[in-house]
Every structure is written in structure tokens, then in C-alpha cells.
DSSP file (Angstrom, degrees, kcal/mol; ACC not computed):
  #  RESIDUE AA STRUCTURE BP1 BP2  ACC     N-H-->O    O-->H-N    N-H-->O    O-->H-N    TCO  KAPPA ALPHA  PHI   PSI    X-CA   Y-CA   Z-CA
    1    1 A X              0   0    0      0, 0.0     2,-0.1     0, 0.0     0, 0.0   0.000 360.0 360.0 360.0 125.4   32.7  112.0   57.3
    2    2 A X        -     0   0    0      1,-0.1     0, 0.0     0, 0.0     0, 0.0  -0.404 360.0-101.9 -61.9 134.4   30.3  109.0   56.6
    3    3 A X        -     0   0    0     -2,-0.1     2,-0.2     1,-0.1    -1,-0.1  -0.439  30.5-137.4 -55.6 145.0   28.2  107.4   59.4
    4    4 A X        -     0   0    0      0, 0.0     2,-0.6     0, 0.0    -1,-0.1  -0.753  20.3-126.4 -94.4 153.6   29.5  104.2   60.7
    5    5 A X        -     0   0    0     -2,-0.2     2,-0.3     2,-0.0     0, 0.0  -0.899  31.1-165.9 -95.9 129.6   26.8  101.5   61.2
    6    6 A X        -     0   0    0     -2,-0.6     2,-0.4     2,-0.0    -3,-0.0  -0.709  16.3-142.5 -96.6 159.2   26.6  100.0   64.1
    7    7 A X        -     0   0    0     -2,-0.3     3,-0.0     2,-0.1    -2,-0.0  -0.900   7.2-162.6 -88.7 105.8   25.2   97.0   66.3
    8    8 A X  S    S+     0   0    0     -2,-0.4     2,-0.5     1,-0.1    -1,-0.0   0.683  80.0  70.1 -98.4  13.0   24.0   96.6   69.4
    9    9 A X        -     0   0    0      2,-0.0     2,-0.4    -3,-0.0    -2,-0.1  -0.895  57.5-177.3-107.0 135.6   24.3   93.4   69.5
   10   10 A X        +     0   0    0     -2,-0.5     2,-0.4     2,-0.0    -2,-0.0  -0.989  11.6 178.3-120.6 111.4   27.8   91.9   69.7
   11   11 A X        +     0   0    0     -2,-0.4     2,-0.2     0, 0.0    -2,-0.0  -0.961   3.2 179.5-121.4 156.2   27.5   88.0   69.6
   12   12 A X        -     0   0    0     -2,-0.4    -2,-0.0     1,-0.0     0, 0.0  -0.926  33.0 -90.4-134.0 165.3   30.8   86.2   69.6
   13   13 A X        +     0   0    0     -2,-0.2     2,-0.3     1,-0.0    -1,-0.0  -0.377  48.1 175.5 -86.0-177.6   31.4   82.2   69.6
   14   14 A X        -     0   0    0      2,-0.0     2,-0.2     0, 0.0    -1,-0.0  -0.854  20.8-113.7-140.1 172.4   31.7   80.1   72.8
   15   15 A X        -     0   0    0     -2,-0.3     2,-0.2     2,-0.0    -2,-0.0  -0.937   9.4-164.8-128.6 113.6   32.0   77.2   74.1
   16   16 A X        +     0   0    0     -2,-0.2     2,-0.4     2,-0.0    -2,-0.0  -0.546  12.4 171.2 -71.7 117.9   30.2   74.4   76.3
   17   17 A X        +     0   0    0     -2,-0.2     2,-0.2     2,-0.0    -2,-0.0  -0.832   4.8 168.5-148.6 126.0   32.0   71.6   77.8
   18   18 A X        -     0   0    0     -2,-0.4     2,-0.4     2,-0.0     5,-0.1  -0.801  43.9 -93.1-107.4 144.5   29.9   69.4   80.3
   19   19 A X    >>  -     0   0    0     -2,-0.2     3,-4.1     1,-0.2     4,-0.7  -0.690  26.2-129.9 -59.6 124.9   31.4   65.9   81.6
   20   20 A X  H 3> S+     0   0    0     -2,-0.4     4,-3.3     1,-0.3     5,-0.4   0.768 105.4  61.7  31.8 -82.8   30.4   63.3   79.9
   21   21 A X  H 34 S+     0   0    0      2,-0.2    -1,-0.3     1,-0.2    -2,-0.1   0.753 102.8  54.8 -49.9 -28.4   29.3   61.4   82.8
   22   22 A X  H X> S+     0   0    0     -3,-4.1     4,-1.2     1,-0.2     3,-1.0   0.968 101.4  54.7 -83.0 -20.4   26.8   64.1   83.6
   23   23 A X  H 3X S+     0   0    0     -4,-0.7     4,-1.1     1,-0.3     3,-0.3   0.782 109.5  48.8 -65.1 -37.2   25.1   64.1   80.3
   24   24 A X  H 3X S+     0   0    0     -4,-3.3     4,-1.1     2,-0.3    -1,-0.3   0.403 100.0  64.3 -89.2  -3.3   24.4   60.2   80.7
   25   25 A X  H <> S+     0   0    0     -3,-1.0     4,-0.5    -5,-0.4    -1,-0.2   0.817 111.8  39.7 -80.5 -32.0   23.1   60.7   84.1
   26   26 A X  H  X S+     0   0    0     -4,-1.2     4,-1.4    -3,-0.3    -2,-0.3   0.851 106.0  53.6 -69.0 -32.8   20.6   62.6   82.3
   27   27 A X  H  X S+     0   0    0     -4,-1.1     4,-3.9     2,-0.2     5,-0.4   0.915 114.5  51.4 -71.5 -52.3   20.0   60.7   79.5
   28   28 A X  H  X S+     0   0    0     -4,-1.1     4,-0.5     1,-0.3    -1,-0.2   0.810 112.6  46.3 -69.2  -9.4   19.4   57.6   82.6
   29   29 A X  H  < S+     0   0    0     -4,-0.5    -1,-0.3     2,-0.2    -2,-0.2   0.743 109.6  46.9 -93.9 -18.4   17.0   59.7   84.4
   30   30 A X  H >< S+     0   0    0     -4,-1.4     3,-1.0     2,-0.2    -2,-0.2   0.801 117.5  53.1 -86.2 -25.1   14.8   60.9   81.2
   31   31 A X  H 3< S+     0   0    0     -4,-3.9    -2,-0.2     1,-0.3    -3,-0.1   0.937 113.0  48.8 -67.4 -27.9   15.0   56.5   80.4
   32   32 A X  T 3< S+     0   0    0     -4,-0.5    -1,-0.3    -5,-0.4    -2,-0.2   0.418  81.7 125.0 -95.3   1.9   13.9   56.3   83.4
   33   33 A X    <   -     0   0    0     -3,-1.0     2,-0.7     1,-0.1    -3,-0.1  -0.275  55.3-131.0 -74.3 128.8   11.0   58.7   83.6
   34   34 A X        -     0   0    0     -2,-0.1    -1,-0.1     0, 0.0    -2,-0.1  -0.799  18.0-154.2-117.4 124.9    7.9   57.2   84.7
   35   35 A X        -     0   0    0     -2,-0.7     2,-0.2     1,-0.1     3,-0.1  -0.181  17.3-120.0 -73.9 138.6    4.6   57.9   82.6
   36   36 A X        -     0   0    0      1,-0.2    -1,-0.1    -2,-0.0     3,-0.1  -0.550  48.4 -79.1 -58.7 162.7    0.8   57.8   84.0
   37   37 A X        -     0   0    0     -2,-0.2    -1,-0.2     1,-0.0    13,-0.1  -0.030  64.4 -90.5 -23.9 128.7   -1.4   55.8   83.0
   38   38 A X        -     0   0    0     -3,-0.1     2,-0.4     1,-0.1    11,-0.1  -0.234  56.0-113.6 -46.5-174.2   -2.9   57.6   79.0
   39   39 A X        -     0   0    0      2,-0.2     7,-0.1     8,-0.1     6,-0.1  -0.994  33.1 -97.7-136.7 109.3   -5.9   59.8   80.3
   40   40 A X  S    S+     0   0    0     -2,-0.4    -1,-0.1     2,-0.0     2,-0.0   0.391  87.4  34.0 -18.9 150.7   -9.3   58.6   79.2
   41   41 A X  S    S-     0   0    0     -3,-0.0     2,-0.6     4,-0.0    -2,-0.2  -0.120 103.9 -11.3  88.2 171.5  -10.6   60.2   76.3
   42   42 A X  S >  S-     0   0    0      1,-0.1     3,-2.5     3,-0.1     4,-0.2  -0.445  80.8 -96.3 -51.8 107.0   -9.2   61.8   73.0
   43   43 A X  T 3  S+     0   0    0     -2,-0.6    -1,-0.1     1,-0.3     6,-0.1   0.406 109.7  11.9 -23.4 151.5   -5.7   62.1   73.0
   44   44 A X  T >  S+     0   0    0      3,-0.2     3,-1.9     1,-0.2    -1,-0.3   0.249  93.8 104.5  78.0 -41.0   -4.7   66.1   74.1
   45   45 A X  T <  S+     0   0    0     -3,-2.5    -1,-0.2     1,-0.3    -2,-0.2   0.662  93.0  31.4 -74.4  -0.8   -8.3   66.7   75.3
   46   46 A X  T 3  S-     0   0    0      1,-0.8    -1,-0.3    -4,-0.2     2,-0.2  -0.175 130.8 -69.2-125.3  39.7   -6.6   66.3   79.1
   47   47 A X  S <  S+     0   0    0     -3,-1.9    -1,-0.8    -4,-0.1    -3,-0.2  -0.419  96.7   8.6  90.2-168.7   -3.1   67.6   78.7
   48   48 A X  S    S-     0   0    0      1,-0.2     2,-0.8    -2,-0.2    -4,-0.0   0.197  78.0-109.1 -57.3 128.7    0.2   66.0   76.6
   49   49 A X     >  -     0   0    0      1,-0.1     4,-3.8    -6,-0.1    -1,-0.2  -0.488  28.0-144.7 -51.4 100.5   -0.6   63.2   74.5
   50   50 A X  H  > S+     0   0    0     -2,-0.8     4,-1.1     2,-0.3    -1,-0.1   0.726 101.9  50.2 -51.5 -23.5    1.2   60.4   76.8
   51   51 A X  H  > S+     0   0    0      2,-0.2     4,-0.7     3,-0.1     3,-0.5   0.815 118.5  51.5 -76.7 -87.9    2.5   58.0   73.3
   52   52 A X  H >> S+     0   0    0      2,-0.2     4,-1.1     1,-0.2     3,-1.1   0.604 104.4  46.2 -18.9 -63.3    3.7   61.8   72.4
   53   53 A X  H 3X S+     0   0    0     -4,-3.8     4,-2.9     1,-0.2    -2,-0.2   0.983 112.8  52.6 -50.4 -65.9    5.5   62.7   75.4
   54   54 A X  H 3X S+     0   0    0     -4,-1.1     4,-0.7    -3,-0.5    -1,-0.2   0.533 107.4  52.3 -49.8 -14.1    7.4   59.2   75.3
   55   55 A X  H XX S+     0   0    0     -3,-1.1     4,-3.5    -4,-0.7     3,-1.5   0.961 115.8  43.9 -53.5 -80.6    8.5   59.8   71.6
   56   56 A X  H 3X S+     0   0    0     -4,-1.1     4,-1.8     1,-0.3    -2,-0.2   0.740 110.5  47.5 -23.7 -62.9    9.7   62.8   73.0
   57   57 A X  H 3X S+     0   0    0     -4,-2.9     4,-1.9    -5,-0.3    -1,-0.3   0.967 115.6  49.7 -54.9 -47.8   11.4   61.4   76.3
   58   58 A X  H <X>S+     0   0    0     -3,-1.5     4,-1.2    -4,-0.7     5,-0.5   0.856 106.3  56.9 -88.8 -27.6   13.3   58.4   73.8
   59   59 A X  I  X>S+     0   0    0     -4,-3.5     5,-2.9     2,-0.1     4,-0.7   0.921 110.9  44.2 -74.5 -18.7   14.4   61.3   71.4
   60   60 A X  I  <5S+     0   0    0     -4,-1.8     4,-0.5     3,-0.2    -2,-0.2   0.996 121.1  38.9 -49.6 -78.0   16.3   63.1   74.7
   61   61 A X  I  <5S+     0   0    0     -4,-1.9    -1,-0.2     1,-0.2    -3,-0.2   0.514 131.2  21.5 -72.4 -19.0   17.7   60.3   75.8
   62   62 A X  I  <5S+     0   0    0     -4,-1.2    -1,-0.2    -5,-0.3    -2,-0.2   0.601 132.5  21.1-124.6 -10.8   18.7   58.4   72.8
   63   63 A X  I  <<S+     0   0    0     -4,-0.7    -3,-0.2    -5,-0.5    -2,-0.1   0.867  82.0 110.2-119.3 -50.6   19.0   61.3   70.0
   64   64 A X      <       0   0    0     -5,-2.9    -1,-0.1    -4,-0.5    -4,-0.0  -0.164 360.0 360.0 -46.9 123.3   19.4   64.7   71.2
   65   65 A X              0   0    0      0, 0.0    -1,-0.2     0, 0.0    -5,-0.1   0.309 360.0 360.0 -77.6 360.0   22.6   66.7   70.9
């Protein structure tokens, strides 16, 4: 008798389905997100590049799937 191969992983498909309405409540709270002030000094060299994070924020809100 031949070995069977096996898995231990078993993935099977699903499915997500969120309202509508909540996903645009997010999308208006990430528009809405309000930045500090840039932080003196070289971009990074005090935490997240602020122009970066707001690229970041308008691809959530306006691009992500």
C-alpha cells in the first residue's frame, strides 16, 4: 500500500460580506483623520513621514479594496 500525502493545512474559500454603509463610515473617518503638524527635521528621523502617512490615509479611503 502506498503512503498517502497529506496536509495539515486544509484552507477552503469563504466569504466576507460587510454593509456597505459601514465601509463608508470608515472610509469618512480615515478622510477625516487629523495629521500633526510635520516634525522638525529630516523626514522619518522622528517617526512616520507625515506627506507619507497622508498618501497612505487617501489610498484607504479612496482606493483600497
Amino acid at each position: 500500500m502506498a503512503a498517502r500525502e497529506t496536509s495539515p493545512f486544509h484552507a477552503e474559500p469563504f466569504g466576507v460580506r460587510i454593509d456597505p454603509a459601514v465601509i463608508e463610515d470608515l472610509r469618512a473617518r480615515v478622510r477625516n483623520t487629523r495629521l500633526p503638524e510635520a516634525a522638525p527635521g529630516e523626514p522619518w528621523a522622528q517617526g512616520t513621514d507625515r506627506d507619507w502617512l497622508s498618501g497612505v490615509l487617501t489610498y484607504w479611503a479612496e482606493a483600497f479594496d
